[in-house]
VONULUM-636788 format. One record per residue (C-alpha): residue in three letters; x, y, z. Coordinates in nm, 4 decimals, always signed. Layout:
<seses>
  code         X         Y         Z
   ala         X         Y         Z
...
</seses>
This chain:
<seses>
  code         X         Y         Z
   unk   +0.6939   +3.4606   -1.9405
   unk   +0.8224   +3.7783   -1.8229
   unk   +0.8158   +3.8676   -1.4234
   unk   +0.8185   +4.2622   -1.3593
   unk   +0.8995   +4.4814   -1.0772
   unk   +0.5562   +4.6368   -1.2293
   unk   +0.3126   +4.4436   -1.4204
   unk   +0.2656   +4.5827   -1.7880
   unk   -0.1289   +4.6222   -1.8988
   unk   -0.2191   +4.5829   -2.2555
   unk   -0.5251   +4.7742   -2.4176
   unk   -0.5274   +4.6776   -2.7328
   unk   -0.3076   +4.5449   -3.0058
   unk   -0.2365   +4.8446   -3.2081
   unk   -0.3232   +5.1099   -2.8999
   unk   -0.0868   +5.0335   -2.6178
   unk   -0.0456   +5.1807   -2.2581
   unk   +0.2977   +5.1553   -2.0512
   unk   +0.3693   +5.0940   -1.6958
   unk   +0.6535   +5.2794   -1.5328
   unk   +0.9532   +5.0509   -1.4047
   unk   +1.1584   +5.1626   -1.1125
   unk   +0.9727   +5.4505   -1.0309
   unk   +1.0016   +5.6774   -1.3367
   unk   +0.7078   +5.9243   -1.3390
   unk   +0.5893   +6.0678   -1.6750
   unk   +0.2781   +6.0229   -1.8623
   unk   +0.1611   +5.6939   -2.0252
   unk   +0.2755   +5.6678   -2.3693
   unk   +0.0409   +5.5413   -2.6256
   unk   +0.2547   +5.3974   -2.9095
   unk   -0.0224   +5.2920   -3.2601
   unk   +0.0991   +4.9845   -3.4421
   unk   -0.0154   +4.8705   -3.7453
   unk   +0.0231   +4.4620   -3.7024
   unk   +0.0876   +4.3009   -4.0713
   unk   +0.1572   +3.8810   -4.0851
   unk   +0.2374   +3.6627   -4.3197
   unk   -0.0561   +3.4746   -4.1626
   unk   -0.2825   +3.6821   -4.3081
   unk   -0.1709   +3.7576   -4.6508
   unk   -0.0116   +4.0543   -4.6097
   unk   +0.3577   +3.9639   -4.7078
   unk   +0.4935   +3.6901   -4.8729
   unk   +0.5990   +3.4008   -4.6854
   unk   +0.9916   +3.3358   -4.6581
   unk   +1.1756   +3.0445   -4.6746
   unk   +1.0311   +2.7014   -4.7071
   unk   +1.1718   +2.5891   -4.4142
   unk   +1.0441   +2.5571   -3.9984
   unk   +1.3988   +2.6746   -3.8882
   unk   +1.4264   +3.0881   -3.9208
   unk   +1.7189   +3.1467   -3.8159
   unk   +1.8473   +3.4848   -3.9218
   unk   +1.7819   +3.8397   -4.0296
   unk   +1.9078   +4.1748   -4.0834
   unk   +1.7771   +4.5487   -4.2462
   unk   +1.9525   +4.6962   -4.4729
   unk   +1.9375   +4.9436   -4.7812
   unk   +1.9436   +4.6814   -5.0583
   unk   +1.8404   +4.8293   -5.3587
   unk   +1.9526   +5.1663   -5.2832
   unk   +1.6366   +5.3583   -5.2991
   unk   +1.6582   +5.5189   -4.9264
   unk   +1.4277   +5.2643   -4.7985
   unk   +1.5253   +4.9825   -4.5309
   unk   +1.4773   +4.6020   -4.7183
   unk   +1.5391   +4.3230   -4.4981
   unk   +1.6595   +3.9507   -4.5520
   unk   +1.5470   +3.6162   -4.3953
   unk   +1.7615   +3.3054   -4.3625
   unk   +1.6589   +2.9264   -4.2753
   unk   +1.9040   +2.6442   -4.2433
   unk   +1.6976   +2.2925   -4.3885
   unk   +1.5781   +2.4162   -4.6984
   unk   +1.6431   +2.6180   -5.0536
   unk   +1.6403   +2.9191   -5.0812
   unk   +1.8507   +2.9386   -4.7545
   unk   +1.8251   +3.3380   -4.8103
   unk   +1.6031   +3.5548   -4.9234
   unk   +1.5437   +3.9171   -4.9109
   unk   +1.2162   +4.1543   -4.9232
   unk   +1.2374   +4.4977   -5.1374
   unk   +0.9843   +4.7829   -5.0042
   unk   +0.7647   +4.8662   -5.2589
   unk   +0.5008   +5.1350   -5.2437
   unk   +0.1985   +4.8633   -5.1224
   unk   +0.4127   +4.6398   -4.9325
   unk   +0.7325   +4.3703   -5.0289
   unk   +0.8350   +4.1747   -5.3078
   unk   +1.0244   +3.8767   -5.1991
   unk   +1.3502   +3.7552   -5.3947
   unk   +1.6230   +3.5095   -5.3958
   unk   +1.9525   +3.5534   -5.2183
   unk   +2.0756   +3.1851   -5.2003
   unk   +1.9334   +2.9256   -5.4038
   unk   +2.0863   +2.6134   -5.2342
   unk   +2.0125   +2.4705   -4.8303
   unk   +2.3019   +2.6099   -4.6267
   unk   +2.3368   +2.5453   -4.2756
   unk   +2.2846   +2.8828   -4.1070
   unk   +2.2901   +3.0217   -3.7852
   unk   +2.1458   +3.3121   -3.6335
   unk   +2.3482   +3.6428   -3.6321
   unk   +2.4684   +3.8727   -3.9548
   unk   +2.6299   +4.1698   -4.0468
   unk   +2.6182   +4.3880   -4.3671
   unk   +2.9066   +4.6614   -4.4779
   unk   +3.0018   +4.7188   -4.8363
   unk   +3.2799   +4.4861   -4.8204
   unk   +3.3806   +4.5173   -5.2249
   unk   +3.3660   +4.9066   -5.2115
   unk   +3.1357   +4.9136   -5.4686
   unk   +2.8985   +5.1223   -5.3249
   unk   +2.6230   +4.9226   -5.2209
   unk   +2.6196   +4.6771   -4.9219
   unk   +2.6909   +4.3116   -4.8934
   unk   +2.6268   +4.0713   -4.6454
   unk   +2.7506   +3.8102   -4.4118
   unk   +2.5855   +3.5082   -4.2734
   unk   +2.7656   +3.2135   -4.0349
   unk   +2.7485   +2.8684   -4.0388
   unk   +2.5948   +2.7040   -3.7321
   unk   +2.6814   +2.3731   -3.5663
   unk   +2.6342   +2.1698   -3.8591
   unk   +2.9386   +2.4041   -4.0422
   unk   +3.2801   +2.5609   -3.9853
   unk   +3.2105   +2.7765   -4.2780
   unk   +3.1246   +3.1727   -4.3292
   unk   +2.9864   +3.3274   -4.6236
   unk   +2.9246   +3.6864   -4.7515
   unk   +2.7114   +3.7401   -5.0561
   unk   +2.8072   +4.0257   -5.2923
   unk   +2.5060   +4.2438   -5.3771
   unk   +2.3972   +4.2792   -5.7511
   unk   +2.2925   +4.6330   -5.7383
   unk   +2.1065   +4.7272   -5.9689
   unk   +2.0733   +4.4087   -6.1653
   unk   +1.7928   +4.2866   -5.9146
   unk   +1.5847   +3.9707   -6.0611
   unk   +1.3521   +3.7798   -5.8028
   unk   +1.4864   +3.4219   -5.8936
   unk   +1.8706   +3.5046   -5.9395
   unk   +2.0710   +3.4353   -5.6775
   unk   +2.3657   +3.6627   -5.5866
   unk   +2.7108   +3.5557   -5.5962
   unk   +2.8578   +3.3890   -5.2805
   unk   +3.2212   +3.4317   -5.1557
   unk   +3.3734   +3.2446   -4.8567
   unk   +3.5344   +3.4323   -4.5432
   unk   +3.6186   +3.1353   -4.3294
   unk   +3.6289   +2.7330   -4.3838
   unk   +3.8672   +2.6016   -4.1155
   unk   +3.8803   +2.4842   -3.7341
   unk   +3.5101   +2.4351   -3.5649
   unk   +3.1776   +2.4833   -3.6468
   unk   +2.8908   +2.7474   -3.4940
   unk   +2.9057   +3.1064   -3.5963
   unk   +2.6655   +3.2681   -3.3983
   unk   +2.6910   +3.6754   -3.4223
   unk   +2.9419   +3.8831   -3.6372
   unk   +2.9688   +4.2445   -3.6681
   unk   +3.1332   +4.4698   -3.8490
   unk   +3.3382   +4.8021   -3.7387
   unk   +3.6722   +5.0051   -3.7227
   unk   +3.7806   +4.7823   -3.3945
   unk   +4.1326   +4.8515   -3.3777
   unk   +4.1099   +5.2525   -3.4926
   unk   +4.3090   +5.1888   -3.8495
   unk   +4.0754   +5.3739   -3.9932
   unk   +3.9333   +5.0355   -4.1942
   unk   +3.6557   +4.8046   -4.0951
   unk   +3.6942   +4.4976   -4.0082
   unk   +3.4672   +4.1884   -3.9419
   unk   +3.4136   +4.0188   -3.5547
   unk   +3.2465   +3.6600   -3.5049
   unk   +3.2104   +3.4091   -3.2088
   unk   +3.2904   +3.0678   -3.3213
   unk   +3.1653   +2.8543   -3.0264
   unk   +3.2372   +2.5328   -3.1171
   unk   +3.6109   +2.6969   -3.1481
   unk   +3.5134   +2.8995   -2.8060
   unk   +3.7000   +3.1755   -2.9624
   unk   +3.6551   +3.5089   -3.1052
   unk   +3.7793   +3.6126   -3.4086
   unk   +3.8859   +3.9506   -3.5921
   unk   +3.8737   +3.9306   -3.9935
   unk   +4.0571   +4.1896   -4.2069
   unk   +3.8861   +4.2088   -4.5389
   unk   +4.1332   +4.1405   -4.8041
   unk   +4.2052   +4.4091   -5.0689
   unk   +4.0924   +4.1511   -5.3568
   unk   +3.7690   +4.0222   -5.1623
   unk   +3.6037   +3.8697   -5.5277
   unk   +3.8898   +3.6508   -5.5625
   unk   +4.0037   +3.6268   -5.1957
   unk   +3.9822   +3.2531   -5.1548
   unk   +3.8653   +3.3105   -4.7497
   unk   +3.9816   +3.6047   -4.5284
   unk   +4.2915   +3.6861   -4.2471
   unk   +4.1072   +3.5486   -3.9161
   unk   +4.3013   +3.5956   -3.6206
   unk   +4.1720   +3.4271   -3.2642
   unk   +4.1476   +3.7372   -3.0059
   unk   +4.0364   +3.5596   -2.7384
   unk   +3.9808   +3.2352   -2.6625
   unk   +3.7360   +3.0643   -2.3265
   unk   +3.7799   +2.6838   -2.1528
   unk   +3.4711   +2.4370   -2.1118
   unk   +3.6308   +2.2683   -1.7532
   unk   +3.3723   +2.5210   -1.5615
   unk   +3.1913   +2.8722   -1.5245
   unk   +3.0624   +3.0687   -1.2926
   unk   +2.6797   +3.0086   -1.1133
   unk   +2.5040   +3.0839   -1.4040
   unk   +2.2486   +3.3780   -1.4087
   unk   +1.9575   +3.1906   -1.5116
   unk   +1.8475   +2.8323   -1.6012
   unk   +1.9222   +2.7133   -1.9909
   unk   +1.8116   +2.4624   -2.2609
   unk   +2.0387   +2.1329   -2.2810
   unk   +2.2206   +2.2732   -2.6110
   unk   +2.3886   +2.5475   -2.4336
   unk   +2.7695   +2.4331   -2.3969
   unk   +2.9669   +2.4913   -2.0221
   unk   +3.0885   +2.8403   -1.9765
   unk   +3.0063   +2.9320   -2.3756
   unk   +3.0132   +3.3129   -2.4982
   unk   +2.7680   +3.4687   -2.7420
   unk   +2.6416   +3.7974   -2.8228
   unk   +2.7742   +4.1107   -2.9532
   unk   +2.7597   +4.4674   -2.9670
   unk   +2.9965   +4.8040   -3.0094
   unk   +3.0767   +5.1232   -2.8664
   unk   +3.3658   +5.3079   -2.6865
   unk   +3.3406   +5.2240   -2.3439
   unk   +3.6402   +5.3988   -2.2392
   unk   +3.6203   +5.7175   -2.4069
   unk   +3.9583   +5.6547   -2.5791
   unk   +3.8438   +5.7116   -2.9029
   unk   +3.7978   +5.3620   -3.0303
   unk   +3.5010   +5.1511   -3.0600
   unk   +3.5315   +4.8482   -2.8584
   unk   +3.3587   +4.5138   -2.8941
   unk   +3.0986   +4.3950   -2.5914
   unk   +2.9798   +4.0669   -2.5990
   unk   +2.9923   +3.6998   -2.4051
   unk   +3.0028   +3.9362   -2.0544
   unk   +3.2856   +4.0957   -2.1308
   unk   +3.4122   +4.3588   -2.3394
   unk   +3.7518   +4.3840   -2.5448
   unk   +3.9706   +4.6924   -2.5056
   unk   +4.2161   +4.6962   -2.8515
   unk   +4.5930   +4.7203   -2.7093
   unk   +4.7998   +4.7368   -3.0153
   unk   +4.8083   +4.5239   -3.3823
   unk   +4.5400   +4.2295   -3.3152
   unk   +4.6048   +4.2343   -2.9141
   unk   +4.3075   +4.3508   -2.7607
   unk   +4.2211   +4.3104   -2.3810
   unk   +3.9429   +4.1532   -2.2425
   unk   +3.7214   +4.3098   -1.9462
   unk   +3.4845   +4.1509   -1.7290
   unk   +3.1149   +4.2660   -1.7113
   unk   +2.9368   +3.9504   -1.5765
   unk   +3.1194   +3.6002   -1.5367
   unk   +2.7594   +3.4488   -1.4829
   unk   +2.6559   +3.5872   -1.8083
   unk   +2.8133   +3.4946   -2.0867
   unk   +2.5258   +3.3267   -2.2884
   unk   +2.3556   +3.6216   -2.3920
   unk   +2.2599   +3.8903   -2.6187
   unk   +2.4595   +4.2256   -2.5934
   unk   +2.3573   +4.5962   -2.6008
   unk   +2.5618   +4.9150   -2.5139
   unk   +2.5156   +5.2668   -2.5389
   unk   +2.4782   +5.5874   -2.2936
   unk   +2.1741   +5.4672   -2.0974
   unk   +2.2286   +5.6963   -1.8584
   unk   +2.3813   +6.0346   -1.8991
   unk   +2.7495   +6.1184   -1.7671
   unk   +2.9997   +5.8434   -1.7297
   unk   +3.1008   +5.5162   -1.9439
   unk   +2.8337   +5.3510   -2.1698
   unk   +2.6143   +5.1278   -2.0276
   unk   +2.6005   +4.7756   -2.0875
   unk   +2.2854   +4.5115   -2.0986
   unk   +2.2677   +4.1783   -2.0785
   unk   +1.9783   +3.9307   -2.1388
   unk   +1.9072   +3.5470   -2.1995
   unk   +1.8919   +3.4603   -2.5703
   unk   +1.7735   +3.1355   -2.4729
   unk   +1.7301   +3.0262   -2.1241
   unk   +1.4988   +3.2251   -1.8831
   unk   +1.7224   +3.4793   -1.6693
   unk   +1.6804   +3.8485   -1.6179
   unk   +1.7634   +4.1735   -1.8004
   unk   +2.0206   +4.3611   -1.6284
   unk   +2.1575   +4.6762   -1.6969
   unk   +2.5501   +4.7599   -1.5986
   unk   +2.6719   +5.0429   -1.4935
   unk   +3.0303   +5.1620   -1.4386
   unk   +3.0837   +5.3089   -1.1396
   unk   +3.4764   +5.3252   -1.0360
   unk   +3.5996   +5.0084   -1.1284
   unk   +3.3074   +4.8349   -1.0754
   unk   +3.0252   +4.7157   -1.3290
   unk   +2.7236   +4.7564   -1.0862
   unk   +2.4494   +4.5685   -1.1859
   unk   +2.0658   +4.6338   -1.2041
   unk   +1.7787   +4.3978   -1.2469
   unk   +1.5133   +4.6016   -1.5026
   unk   +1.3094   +4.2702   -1.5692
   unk   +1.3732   +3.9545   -1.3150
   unk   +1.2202   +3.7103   -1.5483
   unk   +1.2646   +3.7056   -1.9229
   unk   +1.2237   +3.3635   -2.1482
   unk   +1.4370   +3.3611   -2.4335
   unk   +1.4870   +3.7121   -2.4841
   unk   +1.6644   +3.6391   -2.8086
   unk   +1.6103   +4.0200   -3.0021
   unk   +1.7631   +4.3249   -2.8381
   unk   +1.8526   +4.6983   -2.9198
   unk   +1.9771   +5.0176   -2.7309
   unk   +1.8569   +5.2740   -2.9642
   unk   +1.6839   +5.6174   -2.9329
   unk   +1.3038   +5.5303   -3.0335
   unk   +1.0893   +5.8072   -2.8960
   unk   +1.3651   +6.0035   -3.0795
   unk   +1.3721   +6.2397   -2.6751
   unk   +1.7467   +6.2139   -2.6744
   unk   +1.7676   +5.9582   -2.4403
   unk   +1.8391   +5.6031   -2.5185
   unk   +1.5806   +5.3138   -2.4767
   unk   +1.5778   +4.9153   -2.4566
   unk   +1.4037   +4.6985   -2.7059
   unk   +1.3374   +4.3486   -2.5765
   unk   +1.1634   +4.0500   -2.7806
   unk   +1.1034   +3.7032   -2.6419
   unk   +1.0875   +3.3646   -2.8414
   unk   +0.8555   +3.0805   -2.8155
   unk   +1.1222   +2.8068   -2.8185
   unk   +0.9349   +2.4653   -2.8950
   unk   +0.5907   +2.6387   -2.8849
   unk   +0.6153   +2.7100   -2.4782
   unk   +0.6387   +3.0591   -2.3601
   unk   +0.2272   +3.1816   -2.4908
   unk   +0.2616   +3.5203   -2.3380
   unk   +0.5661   +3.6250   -2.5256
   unk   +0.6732   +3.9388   -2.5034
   unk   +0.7393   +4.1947   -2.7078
   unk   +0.8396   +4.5749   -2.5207
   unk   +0.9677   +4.9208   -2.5894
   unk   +1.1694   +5.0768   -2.2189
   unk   +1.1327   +5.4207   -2.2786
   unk   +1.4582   +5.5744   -2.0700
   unk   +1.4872   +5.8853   -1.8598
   unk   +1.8518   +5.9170   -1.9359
   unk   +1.8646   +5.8610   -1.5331
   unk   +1.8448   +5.4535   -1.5516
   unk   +1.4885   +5.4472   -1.4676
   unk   +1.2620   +5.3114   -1.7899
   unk   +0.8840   +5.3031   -1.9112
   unk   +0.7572   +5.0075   -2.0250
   unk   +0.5746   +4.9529   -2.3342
   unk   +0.4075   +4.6454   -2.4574
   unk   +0.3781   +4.5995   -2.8400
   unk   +0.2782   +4.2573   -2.8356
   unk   +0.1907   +3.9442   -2.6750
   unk   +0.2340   +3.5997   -2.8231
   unk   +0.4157   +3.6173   -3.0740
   unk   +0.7010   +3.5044   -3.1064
   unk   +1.0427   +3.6839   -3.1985
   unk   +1.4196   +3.5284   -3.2488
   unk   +1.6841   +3.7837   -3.4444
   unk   +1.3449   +4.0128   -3.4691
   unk   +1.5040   +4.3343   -3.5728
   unk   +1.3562   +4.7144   -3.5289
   unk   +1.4466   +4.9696   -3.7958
   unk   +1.2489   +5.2091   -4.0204
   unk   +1.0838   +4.9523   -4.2355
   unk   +0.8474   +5.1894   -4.4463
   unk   +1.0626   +5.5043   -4.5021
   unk   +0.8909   +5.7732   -4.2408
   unk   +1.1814   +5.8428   -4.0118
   unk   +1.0451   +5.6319   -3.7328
   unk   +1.1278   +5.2886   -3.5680
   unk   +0.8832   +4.9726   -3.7170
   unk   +0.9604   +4.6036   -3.6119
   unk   +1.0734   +4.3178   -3.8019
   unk   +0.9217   +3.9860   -3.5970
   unk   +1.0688   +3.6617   -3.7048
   unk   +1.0009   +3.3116   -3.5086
   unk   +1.2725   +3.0429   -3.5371
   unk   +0.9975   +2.7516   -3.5410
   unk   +0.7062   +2.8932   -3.3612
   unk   +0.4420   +2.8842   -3.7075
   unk   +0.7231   +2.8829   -3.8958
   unk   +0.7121   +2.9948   -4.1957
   unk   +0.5965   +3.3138   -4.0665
   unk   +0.7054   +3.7405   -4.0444
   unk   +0.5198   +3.9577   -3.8870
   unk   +0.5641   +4.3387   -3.8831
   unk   +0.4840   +4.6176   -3.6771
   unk   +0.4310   +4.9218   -3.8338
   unk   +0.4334   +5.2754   -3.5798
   unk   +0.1620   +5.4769   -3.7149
   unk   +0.1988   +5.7246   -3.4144
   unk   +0.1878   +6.0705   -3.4697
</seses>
């Protein structure tokens, strides 16, 4: 359960007040959701499995609408997406066998086709990594799509991978933590990927188990000593390249596949990463929060050298879903936070909007309240130009979605 610097007040589930953090005074914003579950019939339920352990939103089928895509690592299908139709989704296949799937993804039109593929990792059960080449526009609900392998040496866990121009050659390439490795890896995609029998990977930075730092919060026993995950981009900088954040640090490119790690937080490097210009003038800001574990959400901000840290929520359990991104569409850049219920504990789950001033100080909005969300993911999920919510469990209720609609005016 979440601990505040100001406690949050819910009215309803679909009519919900905010409570000011850190002093920022504005108005109460009333944000009107529109709660849909698989519970109750209105979407189909995913995979047949209780572990959910990925999923992204993308543009699948091409028709301007966000889809989205569900994976689960014990049973077939392993993958599956939903296509937006004008009532609701339509659920179809993506991968027809059990695969052994962790949480994270990334999508990009790798083939240059002009529609977008996807990647998913293997996770401590597999050394493998897989991206799936999008049929466009030969769509049928029990085909599978083709599956190509990026990686299938060294260690197992793959959790997180991105995609982006890292290195400022003007093509994108593919990032991924492989913790049982403890490294990080940059992928080129090859110029043949169909027949590409894996993909260039080349270790950019590597961590030791002997010890870390006092850790920033407690964690479950599967969390290895001193292990990185998370992962986000922007230019922090300002040199004109995007630079990858994640593990605590974040990795300035120095030339070829050389790039330069930067500490953020030693005590943090089990967590989920955001960036982006939290508050106006100055580097990016950086956040930080516990995946699993229960620690705080801290933003970091750049001042002279230093990477000063602030405490926005002392307490959050499992915080495992995170994005900076504009919601209130004001200009200034906000904080969405999501907690799990990891083996059914946690009941008050959380599930917030911060509204930012562009100043560091942040409104805070409750959506929902237990429920729980691992990998959730918030996008425009109906096609109005506005930010809905994709809530996935890992193996609270599992199978189970839930979605949040934002009917606001």
């Amino acid at each position: 359960m979440m601990k505040r610097k100001n406690l949050i007040v819910p009215v309803c589930l679909f009519s919900l007040l905010s409570i000011p953090v850190d002093g920022l005074a504005k108005e109460t914003t009333r944000i009107k959701w529109r709660h849909l579950s698989t519970v109750n019939g209105d979407l189909p339920v995913p995979n047949a499995g209780k572990q959910q352990t990925a999923s992204i939103v993308f543009d699948v089928d091409q028709d301007g609408v966000n889809d989205f895509m569900i994976a689960e690592r014990t049973e077939a299908p392993s993958v599956v997406w939903y296509r937006r139709i004008s009532d609701g989704w339509e659920k179809y296949v993506v991968e027809d066998k059990p695969l052994h799937i962790e949480a994270g993804s990334a999508c990009h039109d790798i083939d240059g086709d002009g529609d977008i593929d996807v990647v998913f990792g293997g996770d401590y059960q597999s050394n493998e990594m897989w991206w799936w080449e999008n049929p466009y526009p030969d769509f049928k609900p029990d085909q599978p799509w083709k599956r190509h392998l990026i990686k299938s040496f060294g260690a197992k866990k793959h959790h997180d991978q991105m995609f982006g121009d890292f290195d400022g050659d003007g093509q994108i390439e593919l990032v991924f933590w492989n913790q049982g490795g403890r490294k990080l890896y940059l992928a080129e995609i090859p110029e043949e990927p169909h027949s590409a029998n894996g993909w260039t990977c080349t270790e950019i930075y590597a961590w030791s188990n002997d010890s870390e730092m006092e850790q920033r919060g407690t964690y479950p026993g599967f969390k290895g000593v001193n292990e990185h995950e998370g992962l986000a981009q922007a230019d922090i900088d300002g040199d004109g390249k995007i630079d990858i954040v994640g593990g605590g640090l974040w990795f300035k490119h120095v030339a070829g596949t050389q790039f330069l790690p930067n500490m953020v937080d030693a005590g943090y490097t089990f967590s989920r990463s955001g960036a982006g210009q939290l508050i106006e003038g100055g580097r990016p800001e950086i956040v930080l929060v516990v995946g699993d574990g229960v620690a705080p959400l801290i933003l970091y901000e750049w001042q002279k050298g230093t990477w000063i840290s602030k405490i926005l929520l002392d307490e959050v359990d499992c915080g495992h879903s995170l994005a900076i991104l504009d919601f209130n569409q004001d200009g200034k850049l906000d904080i969405w936070l999501a907690e799990m219920r990891l083996g059914g504990g946690n009941p008050d789950a959380k599930n917030l909007i911060l509204l930012g001033d562009g100043k560091g100080n942040f409104e805070t909005v409750e959506i929902s309240s237990g429920i729980a969300n691992h990998e959730s993911k918030i996008a425009d999920l109906d096609g109005d130009g506005d930010y809905d919510i994709l809530g996935k469990p890992y193996g609270w209720e599992t199978p189970r979605l839930d979605i949040w609609i934002n009917e606001s005016e």
